[in-house]
Structure formats: structure tokens, C-alpha cells
C-alpha angles and dihedrals in degrees: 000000000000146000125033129345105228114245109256116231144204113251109236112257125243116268116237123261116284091011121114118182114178123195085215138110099273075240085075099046106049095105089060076054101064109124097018111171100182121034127202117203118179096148120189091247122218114211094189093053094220132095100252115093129206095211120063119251084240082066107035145013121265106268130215137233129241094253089053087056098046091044085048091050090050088048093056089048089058089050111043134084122285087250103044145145126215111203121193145173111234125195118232091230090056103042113112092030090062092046089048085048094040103065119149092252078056111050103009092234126106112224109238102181153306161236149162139272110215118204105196119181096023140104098252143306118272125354095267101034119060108194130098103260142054125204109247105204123195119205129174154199130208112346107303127180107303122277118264097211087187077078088066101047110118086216092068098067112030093089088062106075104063099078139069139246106273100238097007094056092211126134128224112309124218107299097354111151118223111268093217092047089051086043102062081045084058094044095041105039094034142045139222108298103012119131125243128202140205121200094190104016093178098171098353117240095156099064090044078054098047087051088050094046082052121166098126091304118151140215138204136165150133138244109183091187105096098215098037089054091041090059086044093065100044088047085052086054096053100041099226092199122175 
């Protein structure tokens, strides 16, 4: 036989009950978003606001413009339930460009309140900025059950980092958020059964937290990157819990 043998594969994993990953622009998953109680946003900030970016797509994930991210937090208002949080990740150097963008005429959502995610023992938070702490910013429609603003205190989470998946044996990757922090979101701003959706589910920690918060709960998000959604998967089969 000649010519080339072709390259085995894995197969992808199932994904876990309840939990639906797409490898898909969150633009061609909205209609999976319909009724969201709880919404994730941790958006791959630009910091030219253009569409040309200085780093190559072999070394970094496309990122988005302010006006994406704005756009994308109009479409999940419109998608989500009457009583609803929006959760992001903001980025220091943006700040107060994003708060002057994301006005409620904007985006629909009123901003309720904020804090701060602290990533000790790590090399940064984030690929572009380099410090030691990222904005977490809560929005919501409707009135919802009242904020826990234990949930924002930087203290809460710094402990979390030093330790390894359970069964991976990764650490924390750029910008991923603690399981066990997203999941006491899930249990404390939604209900059994309620869906929760991620704009910009990288790794997603969020889905491995809604499986862990349990109770009926569902997921569903998008990663348009190919290899950031494939490791997903395989993190979701595993079950890398903190």
C-alpha cells in the first residue's frame, strides 16, 4: 500500500447530562439560551478595538471588540429569564471604557454591584494584563434574589489555586476562574432546574461547576476556538473538580 497512513484520533468524549458545549460562535447558539437564569461573561478582551491582532491565532485565541461584547451582552438579555443575573469578568485597563459602553440602553442589564477575583501564585491574570486581579461585575434583570457579596470578596477565592485537577493534574490555565468559587454562584443566584449560560466558556469551568452544583440544573455555552473547546471536553470527561 502506498501513500500516506491516515493519523488515528481520539474519539471526543460525551459530554455529561444536562451539559451542552458547542464548538460554535455564542451568535449561533442563543436560541439554546432562551430562559437563562444565571448568565456567565468572560469575554477575550481586544485592547486595540479593531479587528487586527498583534498575536497569531497558533498562539492565542481570537479576541473581541468592545462593541462584540456589548452586542453579545444585549443578545443574552434578551434571552434570559424575567428575574436574572449576568456575571463578567472585566479587565482593569478597560474598565471604565466597558461601564461607559455598557449602559442599560446598551445592554439591557442594570449593574447591581462588584468585586474582585484574586489570582495568587500565578503568572497573571488574564493573557494581555499582567497584574494579580480581575474586576467581577454583577448585572440584572428584573429583581432577582438578592446579591451575596461574600461571593465577590477576593479573599474567598485565593486559597483555591494551589492546588490540581483531581484526575488532569493541570493547574489553572490563563484567566480560568475556581470550580468550587462558580459553583456557590450557581447554588446561591439560580435554582434546580434553572439554565445557566456561558458566553465565552474557554475551558469551561463553568459547565464542570453547574454538574457539581447538580439538582437538575443545565448548561449550555460556546468556545469557538477548536483546541480550547476540544480540552474542554476532555476536562468535562474527566471531571477536573477542585
Amino acid at each position: 500500500m502506498t501513500g500516506q497512513l491516515p493519523l488515528l484520533t481520539v474519539p471526543e468524549p460525551a459530554q455529561p447530562q444536562g451539559i451542552a458545549l458547542h464548538n460554535a460562535s455564542i451568535d449561533d447558539v442563543w436560541d439554546q439560551a432562551i430562559g437563562a437564569r444565571l448568565v456567565f461573561c468572560d469575554p477575550p478582551w481586544s485592547y486595540s478595538n479593531n479587528g487586527d491582532k498583534s498575536r497569531s491565532a497558533a498562539s492565542h485565541y481570537p479576541c473581541l471588540t468592545m462593541a462584540d461584547i456589548v452586542r453579545h451582552m444585549r443578545c443574552a438579555f434578551d434571552c434570559a429569564a424575567g428575574d436574572s443575573y449576568l456575571i463578567v469578568w472585566a479587565t482593569f485597563p478597560l474598565l471604565a471604557e466597558f461601564m461607559a459602553a455598557a449602559t442599560p440602553d446598551a445592554i439591557g442589564w442594570r449593574y447591581v454591584t462588584g468585586g474582585a477575583w484574586a489570582k495568587t501564585g500565578a503568572p497573571g491574570c488574564g493573557f494581555h494584563w499582567r497584574g494579580n486581579a480581575e474586576p467581577v461585575l454583577i448585572f440584572r434583570k428584573g429583581k432577582p434574589r438578592p446579591v451575596s457579596t461574600q461571593l465577590l470578596r477576593s479573599t474567598h477565592v485565593t486559597e483555591q489555586h494551589r492546588g490540581k485537577y483531581s484526575k488532569s493534574g493541570e493547574g489553572l490555565a490563563h484567566s480560568e476562574k475556581p470550580i468550587g468559587w462558580q459553583t456557590e454562584m450557581i447554588q446561591t443566584w439560580s435554582n434546580p432546574g434553572d439554565l445557566i449560560v456561558d458566553v465565552y466558556a474557554g475551558l469551561c469551568s463553568v459547565g464542570r461547576a453547574v454538574k457539581r452544583a447538580g439538582n437538575g440544573r443545565r448548561y449550555v455555552g460556546a468556545e469557538i476556538d477548536p483546541g480550547r473547546y476540544r480540552q474542554a471536553v476532555d476536562r468535562l470527561a474527566l471531571d477536573g473538580e477542585r
